[in-house]
Backbone as CSV, one residue per row, in Angstrom:
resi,resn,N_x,N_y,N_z,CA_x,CA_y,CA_z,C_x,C_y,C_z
1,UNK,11.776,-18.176,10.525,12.913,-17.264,10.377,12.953,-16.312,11.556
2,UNK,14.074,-16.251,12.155,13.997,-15.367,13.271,14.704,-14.112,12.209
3,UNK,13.748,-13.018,13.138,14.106,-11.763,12.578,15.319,-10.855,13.217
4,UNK,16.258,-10.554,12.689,16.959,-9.426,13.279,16.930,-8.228,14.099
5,UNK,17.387,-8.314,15.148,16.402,-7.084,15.993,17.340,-5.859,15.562
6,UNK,16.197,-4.712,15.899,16.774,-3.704,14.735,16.108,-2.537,16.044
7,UNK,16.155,-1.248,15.778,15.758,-0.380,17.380,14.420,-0.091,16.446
8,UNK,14.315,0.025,15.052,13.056,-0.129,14.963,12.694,-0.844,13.740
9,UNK,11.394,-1.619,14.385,11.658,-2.686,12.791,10.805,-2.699,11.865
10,UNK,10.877,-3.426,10.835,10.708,-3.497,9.409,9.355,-3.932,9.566
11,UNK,7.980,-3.291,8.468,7.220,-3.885,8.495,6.713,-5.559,8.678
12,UNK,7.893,-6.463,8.008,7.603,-7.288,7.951,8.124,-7.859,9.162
13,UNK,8.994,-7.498,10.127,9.481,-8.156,11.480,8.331,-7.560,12.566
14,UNK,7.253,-6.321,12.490,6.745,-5.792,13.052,5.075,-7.208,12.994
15,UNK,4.772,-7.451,11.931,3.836,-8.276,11.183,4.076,-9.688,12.201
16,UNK,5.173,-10.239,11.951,6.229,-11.795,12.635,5.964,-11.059,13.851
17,UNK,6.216,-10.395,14.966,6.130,-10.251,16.284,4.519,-10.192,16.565
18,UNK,3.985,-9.495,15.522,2.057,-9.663,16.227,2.132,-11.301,16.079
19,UNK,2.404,-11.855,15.021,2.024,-13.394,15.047,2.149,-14.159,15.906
20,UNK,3.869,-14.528,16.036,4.085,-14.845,17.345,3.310,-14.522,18.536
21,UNK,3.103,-12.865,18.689,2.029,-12.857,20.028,0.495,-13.650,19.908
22,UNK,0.270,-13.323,19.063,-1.239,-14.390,18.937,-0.686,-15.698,19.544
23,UNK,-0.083,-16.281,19.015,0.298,-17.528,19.328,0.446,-17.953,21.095
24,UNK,0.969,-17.121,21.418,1.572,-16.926,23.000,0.190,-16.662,23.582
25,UNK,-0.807,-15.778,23.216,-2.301,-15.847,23.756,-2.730,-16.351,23.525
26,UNK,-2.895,-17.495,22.515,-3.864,-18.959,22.468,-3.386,-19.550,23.591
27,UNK,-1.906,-19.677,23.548,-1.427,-20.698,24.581,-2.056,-20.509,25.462
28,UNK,-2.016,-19.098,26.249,-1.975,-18.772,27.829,-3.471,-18.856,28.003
29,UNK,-4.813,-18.542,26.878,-5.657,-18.776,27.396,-6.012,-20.194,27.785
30,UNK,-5.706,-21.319,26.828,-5.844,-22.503,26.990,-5.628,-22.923,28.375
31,UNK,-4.649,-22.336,29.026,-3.556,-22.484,30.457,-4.389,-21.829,31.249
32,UNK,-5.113,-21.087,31.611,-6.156,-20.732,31.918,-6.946,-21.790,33.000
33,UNK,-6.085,-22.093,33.921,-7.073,-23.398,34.550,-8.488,-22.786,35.418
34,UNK,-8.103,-21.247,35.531,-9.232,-20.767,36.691,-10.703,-19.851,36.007
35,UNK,-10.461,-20.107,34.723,-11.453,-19.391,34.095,-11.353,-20.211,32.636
36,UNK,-11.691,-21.217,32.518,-11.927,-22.475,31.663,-12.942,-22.013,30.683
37,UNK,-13.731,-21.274,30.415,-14.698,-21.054,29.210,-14.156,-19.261,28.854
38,UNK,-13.652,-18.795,29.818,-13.354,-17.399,28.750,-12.076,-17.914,28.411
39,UNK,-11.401,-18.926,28.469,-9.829,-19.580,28.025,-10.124,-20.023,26.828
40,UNK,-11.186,-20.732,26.495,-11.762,-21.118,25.135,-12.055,-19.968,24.424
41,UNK,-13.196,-18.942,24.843,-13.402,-17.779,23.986,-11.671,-17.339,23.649
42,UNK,-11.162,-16.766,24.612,-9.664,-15.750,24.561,-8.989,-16.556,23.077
43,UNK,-8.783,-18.190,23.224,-7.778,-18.221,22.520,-8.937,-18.933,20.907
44,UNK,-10.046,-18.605,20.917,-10.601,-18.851,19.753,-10.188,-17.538,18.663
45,UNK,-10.941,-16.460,19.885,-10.887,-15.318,18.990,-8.911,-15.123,19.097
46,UNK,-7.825,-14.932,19.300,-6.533,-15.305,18.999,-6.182,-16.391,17.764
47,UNK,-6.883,-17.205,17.589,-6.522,-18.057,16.332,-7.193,-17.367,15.059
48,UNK,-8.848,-16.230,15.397,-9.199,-15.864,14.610,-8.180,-14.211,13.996
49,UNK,-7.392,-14.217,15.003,-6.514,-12.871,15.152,-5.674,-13.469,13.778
50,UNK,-5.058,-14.554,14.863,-3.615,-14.777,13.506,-4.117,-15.294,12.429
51,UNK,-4.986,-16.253,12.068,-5.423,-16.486,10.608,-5.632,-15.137,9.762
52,UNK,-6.353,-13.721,10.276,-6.460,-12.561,9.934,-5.214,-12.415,9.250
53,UNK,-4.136,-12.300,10.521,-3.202,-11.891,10.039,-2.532,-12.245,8.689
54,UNK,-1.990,-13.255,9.046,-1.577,-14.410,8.008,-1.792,-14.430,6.759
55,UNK,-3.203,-13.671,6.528,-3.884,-13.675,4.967,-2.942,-12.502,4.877
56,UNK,-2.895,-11.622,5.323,-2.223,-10.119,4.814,-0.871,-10.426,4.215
57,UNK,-0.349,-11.760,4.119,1.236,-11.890,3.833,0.738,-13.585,2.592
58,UNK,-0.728,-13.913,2.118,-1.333,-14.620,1.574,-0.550,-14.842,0.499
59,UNK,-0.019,-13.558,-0.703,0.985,-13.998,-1.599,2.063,-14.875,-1.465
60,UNK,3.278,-14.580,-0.222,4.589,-14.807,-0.196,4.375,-16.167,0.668
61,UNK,3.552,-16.098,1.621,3.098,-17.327,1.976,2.232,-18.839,1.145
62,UNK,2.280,-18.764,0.454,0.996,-18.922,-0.843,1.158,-20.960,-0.277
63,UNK,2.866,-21.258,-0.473,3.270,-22.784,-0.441,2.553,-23.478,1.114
64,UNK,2.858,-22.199,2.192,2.583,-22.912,3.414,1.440,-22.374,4.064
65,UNK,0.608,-21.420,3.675,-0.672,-21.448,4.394,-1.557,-22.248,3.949
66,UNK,-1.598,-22.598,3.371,-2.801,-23.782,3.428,-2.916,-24.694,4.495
67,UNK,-1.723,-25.128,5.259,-1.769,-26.500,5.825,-1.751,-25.742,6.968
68,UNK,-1.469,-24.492,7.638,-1.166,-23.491,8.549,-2.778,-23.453,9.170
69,UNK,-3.224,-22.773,7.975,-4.739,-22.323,7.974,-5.782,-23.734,7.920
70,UNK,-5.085,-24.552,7.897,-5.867,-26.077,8.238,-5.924,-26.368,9.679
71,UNK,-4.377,-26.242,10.212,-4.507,-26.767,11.192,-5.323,-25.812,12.436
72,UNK,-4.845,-24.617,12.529,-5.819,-23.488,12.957,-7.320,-23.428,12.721
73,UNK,-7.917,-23.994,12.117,-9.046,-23.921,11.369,-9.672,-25.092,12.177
74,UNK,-9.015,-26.616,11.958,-9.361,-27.529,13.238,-9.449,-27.286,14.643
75,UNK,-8.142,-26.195,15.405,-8.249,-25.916,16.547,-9.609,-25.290,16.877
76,UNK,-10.047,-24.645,16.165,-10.760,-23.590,16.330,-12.385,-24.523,16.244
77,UNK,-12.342,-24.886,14.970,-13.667,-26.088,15.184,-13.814,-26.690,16.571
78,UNK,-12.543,-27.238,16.959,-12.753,-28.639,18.311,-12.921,-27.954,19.405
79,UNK,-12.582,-26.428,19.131,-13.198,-25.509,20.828,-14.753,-25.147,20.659
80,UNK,-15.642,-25.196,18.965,-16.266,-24.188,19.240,-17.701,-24.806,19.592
81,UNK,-17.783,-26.164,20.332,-18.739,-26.385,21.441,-18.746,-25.890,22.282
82,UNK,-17.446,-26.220,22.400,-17.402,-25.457,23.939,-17.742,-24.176,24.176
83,UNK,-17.378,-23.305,23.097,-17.980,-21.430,22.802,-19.041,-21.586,22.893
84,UNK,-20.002,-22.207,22.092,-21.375,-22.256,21.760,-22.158,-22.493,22.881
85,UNK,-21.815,-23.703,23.560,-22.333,-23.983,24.862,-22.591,-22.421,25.421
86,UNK,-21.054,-22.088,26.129,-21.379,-20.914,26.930,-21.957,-19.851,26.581
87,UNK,-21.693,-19.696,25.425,-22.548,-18.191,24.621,-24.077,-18.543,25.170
88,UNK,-24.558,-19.660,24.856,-25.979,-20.211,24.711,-26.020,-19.223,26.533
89,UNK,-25.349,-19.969,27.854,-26.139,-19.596,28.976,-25.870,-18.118,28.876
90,UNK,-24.438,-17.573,28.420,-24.326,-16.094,28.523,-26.054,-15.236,28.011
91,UNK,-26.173,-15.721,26.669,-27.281,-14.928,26.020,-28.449,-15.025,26.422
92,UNK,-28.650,-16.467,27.250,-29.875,-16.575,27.976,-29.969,-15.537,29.325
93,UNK,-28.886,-15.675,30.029,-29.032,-14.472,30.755,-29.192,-13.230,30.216
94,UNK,-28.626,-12.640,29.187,-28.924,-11.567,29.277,-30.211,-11.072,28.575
95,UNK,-30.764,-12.292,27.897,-32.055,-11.897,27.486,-33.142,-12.048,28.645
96,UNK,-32.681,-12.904,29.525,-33.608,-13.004,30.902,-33.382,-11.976,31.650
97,UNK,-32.843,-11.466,32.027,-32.351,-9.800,32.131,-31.871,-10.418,33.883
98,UNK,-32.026,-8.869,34.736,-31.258,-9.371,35.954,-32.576,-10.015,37.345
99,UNK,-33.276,-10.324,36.485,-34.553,-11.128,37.342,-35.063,-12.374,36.716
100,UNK,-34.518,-13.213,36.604,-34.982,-13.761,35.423,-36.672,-14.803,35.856
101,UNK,-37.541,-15.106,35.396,-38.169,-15.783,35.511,-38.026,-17.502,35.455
102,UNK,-38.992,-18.044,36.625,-39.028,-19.050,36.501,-38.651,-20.539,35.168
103,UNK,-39.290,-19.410,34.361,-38.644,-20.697,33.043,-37.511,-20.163,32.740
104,UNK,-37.390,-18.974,32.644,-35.836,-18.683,32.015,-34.619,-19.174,32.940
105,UNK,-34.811,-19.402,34.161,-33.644,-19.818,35.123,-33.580,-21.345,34.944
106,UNK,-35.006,-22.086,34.832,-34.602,-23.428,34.596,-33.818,-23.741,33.217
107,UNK,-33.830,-22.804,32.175,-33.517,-23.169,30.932,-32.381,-22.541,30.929
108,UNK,-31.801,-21.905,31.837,-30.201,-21.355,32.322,-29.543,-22.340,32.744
109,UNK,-30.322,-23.289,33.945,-29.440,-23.948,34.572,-29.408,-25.298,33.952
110,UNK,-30.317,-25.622,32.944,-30.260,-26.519,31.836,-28.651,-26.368,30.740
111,UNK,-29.250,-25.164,30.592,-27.652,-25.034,29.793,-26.650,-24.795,29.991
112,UNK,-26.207,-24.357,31.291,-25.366,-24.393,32.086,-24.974,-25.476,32.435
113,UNK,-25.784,-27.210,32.936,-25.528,-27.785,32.811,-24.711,-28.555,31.765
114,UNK,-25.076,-28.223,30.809,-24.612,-28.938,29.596,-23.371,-28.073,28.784
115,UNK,-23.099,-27.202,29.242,-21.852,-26.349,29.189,-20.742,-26.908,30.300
116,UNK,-21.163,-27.601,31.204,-20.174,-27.830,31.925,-19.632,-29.210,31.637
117,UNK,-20.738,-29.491,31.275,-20.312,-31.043,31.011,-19.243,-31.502,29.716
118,UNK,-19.659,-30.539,28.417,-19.055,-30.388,27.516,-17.494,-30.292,27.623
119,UNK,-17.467,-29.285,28.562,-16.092,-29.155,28.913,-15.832,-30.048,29.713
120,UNK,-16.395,-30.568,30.729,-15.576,-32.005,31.182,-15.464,-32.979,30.321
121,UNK,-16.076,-33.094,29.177,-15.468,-34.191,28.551,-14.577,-34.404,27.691
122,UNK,-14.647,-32.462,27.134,-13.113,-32.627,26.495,-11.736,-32.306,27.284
123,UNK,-12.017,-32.396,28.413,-10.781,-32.062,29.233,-10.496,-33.224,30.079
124,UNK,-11.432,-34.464,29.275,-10.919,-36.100,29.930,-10.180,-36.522,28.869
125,UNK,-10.233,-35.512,27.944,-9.585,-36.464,26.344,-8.840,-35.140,26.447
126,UNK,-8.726,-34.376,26.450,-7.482,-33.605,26.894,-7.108,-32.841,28.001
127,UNK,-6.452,-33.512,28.877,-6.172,-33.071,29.635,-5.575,-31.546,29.877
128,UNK,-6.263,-30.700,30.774,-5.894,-29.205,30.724,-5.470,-28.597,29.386
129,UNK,-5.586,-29.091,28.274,-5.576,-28.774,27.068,-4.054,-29.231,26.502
130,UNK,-3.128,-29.944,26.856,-1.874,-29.937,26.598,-1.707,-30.163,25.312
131,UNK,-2.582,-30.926,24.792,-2.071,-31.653,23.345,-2.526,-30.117,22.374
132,UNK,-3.676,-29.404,22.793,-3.870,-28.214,21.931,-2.852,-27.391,22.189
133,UNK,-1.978,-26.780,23.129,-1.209,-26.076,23.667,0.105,-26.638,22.921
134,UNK,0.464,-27.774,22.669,1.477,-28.300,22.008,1.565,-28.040,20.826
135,UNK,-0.008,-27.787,19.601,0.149,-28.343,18.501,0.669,-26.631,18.600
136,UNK,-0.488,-25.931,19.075,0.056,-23.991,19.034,1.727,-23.930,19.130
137,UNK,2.553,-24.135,20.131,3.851,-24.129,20.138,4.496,-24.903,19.044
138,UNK,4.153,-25.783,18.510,4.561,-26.135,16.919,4.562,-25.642,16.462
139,UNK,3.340,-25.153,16.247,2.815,-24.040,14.713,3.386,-22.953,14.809
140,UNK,3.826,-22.652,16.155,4.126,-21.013,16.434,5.588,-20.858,15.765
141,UNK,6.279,-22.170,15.763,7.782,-22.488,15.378,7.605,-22.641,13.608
142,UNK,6.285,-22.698,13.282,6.595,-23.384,11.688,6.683,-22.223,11.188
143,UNK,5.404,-20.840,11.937,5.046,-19.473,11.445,6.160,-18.925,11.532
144,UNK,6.690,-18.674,12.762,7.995,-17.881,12.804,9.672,-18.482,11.602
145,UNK,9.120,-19.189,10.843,9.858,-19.436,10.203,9.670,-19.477,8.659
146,UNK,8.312,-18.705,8.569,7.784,-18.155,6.874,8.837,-17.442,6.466
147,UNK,8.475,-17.427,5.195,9.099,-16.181,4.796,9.110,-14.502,4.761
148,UNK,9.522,-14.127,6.035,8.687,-12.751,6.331,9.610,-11.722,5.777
149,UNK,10.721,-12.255,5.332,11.525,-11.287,4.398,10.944,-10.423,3.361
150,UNK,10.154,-11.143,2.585,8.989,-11.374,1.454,7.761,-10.236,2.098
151,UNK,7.422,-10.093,2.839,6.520,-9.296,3.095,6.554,-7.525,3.079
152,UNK,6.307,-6.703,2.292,6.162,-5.496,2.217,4.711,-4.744,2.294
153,UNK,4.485,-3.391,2.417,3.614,-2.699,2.273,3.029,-3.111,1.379
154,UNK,3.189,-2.923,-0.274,2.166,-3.765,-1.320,1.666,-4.554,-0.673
155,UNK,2.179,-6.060,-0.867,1.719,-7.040,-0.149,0.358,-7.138,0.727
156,UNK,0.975,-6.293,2.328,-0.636,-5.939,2.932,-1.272,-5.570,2.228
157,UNK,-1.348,-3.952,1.499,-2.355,-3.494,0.959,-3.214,-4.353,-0.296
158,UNK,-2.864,-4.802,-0.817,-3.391,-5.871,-1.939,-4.029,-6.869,-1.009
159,UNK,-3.481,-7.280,0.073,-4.443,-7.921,0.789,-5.896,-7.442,1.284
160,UNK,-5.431,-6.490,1.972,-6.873,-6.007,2.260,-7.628,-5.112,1.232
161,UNK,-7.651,-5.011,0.224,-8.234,-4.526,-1.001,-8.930,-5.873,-1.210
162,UNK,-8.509,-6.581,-1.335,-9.275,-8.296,-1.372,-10.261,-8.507,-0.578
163,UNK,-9.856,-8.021,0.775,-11.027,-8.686,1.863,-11.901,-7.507,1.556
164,UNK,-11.801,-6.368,1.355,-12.861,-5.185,1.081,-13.773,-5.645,0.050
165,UNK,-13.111,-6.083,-1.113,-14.177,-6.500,-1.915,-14.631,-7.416,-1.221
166,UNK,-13.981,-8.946,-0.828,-15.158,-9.615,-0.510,-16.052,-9.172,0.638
167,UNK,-16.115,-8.160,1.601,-16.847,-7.644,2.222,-18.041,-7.113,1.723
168,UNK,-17.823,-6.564,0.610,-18.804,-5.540,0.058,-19.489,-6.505,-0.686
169,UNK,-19.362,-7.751,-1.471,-19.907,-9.078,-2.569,-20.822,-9.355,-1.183
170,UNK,-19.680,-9.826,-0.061,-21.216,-10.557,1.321,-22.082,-9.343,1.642
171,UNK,-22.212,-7.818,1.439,-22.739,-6.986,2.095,-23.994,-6.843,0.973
172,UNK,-23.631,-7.156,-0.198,-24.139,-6.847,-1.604,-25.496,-7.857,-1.089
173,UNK,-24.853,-9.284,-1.041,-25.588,-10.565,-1.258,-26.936,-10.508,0.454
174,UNK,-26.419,-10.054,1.413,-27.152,-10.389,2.409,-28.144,-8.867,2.507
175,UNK,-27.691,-8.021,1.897,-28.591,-7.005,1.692,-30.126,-7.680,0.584
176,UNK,-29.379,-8.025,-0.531,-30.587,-8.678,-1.137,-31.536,-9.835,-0.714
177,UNK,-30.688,-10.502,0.397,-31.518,-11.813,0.848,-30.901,-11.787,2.220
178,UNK,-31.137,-11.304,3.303,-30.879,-11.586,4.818,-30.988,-12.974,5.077
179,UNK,-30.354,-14.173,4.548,-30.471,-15.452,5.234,-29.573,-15.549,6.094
180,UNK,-29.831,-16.210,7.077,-29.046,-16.512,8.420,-27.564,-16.422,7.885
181,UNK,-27.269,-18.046,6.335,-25.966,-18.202,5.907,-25.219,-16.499,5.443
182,UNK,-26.326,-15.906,4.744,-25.825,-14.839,4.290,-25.232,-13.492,5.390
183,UNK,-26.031,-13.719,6.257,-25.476,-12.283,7.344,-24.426,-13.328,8.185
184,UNK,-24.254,-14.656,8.191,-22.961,-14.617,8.786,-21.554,-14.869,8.077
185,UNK,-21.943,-14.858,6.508,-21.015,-15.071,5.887,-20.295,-13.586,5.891
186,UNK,-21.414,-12.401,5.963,-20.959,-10.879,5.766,-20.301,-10.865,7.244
187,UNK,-20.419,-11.683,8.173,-20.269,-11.054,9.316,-18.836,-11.472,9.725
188,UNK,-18.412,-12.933,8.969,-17.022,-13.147,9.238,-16.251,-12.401,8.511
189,UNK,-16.569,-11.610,7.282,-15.426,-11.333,6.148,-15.182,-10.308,6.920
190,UNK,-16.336,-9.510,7.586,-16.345,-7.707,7.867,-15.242,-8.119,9.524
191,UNK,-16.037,-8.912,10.043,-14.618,-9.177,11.242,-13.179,-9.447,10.928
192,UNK,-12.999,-10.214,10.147,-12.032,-10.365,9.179,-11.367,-8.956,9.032
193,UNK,-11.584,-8.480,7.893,-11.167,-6.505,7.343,-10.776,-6.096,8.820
194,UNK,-12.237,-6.137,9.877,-11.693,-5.590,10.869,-10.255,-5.758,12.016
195,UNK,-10.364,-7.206,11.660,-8.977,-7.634,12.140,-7.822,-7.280,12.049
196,UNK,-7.855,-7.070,10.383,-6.761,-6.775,9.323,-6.253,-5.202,9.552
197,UNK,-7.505,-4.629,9.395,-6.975,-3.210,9.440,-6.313,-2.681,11.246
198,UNK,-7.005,-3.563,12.346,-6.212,-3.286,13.547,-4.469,-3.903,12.982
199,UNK,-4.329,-5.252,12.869,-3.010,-5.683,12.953,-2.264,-4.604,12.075
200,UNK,-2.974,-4.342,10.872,-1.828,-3.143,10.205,-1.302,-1.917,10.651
201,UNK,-2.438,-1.341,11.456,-2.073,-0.103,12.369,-1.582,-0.176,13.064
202,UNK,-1.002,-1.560,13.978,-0.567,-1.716,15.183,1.132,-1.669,14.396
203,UNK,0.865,-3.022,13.081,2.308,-2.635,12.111,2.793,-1.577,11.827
204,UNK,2.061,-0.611,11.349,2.459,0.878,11.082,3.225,1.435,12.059
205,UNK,2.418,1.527,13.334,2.640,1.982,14.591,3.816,1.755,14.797
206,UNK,4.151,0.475,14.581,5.805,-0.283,15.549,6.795,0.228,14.414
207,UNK,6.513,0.490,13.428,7.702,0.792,12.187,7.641,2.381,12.080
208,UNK,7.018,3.238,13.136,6.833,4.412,13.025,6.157,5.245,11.523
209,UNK,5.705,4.288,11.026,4.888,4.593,9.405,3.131,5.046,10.172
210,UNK,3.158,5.924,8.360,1.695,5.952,8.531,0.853,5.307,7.335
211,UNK,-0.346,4.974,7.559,-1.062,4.893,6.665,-1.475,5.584,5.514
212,UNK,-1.255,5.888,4.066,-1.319,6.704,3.397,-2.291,5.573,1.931
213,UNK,-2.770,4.700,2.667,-3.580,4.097,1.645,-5.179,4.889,1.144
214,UNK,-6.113,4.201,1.264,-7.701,5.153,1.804,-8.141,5.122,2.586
215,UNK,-9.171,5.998,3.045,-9.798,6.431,4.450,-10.165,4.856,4.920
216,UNK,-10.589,3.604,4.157,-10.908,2.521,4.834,-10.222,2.135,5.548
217,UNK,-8.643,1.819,5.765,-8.201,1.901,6.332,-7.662,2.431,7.434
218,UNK,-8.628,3.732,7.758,-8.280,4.388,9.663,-8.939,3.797,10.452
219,UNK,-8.823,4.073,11.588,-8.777,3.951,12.785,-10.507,3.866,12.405
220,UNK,-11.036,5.127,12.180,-12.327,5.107,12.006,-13.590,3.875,11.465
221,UNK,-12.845,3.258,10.342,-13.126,2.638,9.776,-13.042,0.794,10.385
222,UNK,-12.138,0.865,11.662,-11.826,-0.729,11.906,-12.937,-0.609,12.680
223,UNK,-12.721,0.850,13.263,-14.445,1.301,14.543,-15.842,0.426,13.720
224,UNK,-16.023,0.294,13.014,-17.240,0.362,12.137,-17.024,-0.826,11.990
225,UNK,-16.570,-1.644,11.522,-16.083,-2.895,10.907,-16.757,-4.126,12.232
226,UNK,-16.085,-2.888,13.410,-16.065,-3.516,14.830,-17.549,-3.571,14.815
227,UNK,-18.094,-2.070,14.962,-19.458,-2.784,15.242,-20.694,-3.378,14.003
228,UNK,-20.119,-3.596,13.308,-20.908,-3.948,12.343,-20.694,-5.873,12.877
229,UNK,-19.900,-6.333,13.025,-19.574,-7.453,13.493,-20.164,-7.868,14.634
230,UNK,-20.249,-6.876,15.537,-20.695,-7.028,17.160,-22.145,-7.467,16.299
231,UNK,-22.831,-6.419,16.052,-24.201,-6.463,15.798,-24.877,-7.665,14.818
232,UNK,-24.268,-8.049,14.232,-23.976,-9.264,13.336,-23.606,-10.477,14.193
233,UNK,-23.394,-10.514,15.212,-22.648,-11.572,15.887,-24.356,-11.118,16.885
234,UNK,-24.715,-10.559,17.396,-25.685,-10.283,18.680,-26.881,-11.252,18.213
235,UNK,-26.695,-10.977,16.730,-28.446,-11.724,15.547,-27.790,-12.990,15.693
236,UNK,-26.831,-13.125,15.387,-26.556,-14.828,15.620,-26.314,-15.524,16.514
237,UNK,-26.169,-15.053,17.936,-26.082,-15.618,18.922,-27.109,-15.632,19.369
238,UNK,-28.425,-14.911,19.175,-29.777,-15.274,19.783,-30.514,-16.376,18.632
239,UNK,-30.167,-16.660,17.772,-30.470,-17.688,17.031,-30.171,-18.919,17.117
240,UNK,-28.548,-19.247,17.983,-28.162,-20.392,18.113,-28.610,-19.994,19.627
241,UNK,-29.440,-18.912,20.525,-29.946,-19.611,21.755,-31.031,-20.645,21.211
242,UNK,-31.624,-20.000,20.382,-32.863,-20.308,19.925,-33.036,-21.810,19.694
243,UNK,-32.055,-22.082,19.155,-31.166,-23.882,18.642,-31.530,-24.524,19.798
244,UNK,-30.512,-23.576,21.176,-30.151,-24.385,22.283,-31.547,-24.991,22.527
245,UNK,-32.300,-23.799,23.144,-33.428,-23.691,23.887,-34.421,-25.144,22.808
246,UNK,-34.590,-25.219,21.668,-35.411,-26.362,21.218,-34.796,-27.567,21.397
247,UNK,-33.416,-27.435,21.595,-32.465,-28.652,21.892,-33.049,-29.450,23.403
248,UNK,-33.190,-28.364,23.975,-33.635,-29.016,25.358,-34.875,-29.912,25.545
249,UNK,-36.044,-29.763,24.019,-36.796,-30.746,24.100,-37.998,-30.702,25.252
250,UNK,-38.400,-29.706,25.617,-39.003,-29.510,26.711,-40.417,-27.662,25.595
251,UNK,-40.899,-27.992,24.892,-41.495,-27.427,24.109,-42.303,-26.223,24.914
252,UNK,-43.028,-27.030,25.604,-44.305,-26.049,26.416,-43.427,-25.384,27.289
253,UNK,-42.637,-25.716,27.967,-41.515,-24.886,28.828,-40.978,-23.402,27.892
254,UNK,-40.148,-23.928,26.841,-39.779,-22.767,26.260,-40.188,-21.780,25.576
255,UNK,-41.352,-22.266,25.275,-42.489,-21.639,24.283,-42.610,-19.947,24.614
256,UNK,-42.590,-19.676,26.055,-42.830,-18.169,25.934,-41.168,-17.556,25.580
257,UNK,-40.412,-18.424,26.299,-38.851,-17.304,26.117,-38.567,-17.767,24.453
258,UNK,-38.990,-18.476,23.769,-39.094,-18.218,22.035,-39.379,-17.447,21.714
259,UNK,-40.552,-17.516,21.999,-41.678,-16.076,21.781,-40.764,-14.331,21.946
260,UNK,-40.438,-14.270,23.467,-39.404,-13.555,23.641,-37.904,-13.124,22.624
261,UNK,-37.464,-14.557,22.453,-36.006,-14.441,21.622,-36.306,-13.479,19.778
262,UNK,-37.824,-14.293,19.949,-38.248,-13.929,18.249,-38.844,-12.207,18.473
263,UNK,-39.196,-11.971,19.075,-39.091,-10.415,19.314,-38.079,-9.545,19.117
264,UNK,-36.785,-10.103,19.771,-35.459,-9.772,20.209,-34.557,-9.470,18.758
265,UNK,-35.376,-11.019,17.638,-34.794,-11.035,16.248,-35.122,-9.879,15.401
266,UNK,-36.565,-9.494,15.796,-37.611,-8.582,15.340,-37.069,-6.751,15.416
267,UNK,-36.228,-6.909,16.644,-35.623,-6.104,16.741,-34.257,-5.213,16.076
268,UNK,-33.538,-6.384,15.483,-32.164,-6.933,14.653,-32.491,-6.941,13.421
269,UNK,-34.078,-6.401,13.078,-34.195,-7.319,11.633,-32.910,-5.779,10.715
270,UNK,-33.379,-5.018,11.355,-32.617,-3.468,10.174,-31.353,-3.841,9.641
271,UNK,-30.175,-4.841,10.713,-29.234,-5.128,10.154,-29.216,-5.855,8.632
272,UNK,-30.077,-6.327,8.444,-29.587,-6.947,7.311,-30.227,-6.246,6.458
């Protein structure tokens, strides 16, 4: 549904224009020919933007997100070797710090290797990404044509009253048992909320409204959300180095920067 332009618009045309923009930044990172692995990060976290979004309008949408949130959900799977790869050399550097030692550089340029390769091979089966870039400009045409009439203030707010609880059930559960599944299950919902509560403020913002729900919802509160996620995301990315690094199969080599990474965990343990 194209929306009516208005000099200032309606929550729910304010909601439809963030979407659409997500959409337009998956594209452009994908397009991205000169920086090929932050093009993957840019438009992962963008699909994780608009799925955010999308839930906030979860009622009125109810018939067509499912297949929405499918197909987004695949995009996002078939990039996230390619994320993983690079995270792996990013985190190795920075746990090797800005000198790195002899084993830590070979086990850089190990995974570096295999980050590059990854991406050459899905960019022989897709070329510069076109067929992903296509399905986004589809989808971007199916979204912009929900029902965003249907969308009001209730609406959001009942949404994110939802993701709060389930925030607080994963915060409940990984407090009692810190398992890997458990702090990253808390760690997507709380990125999630955090998502939610930026896109709404940015909604507010464009409709000249304010927020008059609860304090969870300020500015303050997406702050927190934010880093509760960062820090949640820092424990799990030295865990899947941890993956990488045994992946490489080279035992006695990695054995001290393990040693190292498991310190690093040792450090992280308070989060949970």
């Amino acid at each position: 549904m194209r929306m009516p332009q208005t000099t200032t618009p309606t929550i729910a045309e304010a909601l439809a224009s963030l979407a659409a923009r997500e959409c337009r930044m998956a594209m452009r990172a994908l397009a991205d020919a000169k920086r090929r692995h932050r093009g993957v990060h840019e438009a992962r976290k963008a699909i994780r933007r608009l799925k955010s979004l999308l839930a906030l309008a979860a009622e009125p949408f109810a018939e067509s997100l499912p297949s929405i949130d499918a197909t987004l959900g695949r995009l996002a799977t078939g990039l996230s070797p390619l994320r993983d790869a690079y995270v792996a050399v990013n985190m190795a550097r920075t746990v090797a710090g800005p000198a790195p030692s002899p084993e830590w550089q070979h086990a850089i340029d190990a995974l570096e290797h295999r980050s590059e390769g990854r991406l050459a091979t899905v960019l022989a089966k897709d070329p510069r990404f076109l067929k992903r870039r296509r399905e986004l400009r589809d989808l971007a045409g199916v979204i912009e044509a929900l029902p965003w009439q249907e969308v009001d203030r209730d609406t959001v707010e009942r949404a994110i009253a939802r993701t709060e609880r389930r925030v607080a059930k994963a915060q409940k559960r990984a407090s009692h048992k810190p398992s890997p599944v458990n702090l990253h299950r808390w760690r997507r919902r709380a990125r999630r909320l955090r998502m939610q509560l930026d896109a709404w403020r940015k909604a507010l913002k464009a409709t000249g409204k304010s927020s008059h729900h609860h304090a969870r919802q300020s500015k303050a509160a997406a702050n927190a959300m934010s880093k509760l996620s960062d820090a949640l995301g820092a424990k799990q990315d030295l865990r899947a180095l941890r993956t990488a690094l045994r992946s490489l199969h080279e035992p006695q080599a990695v054995a001290p920067l393990l040693e190292q990474i498991r310190q690093e965990l040792t450090n992280h343990r308070k989060i949970g």
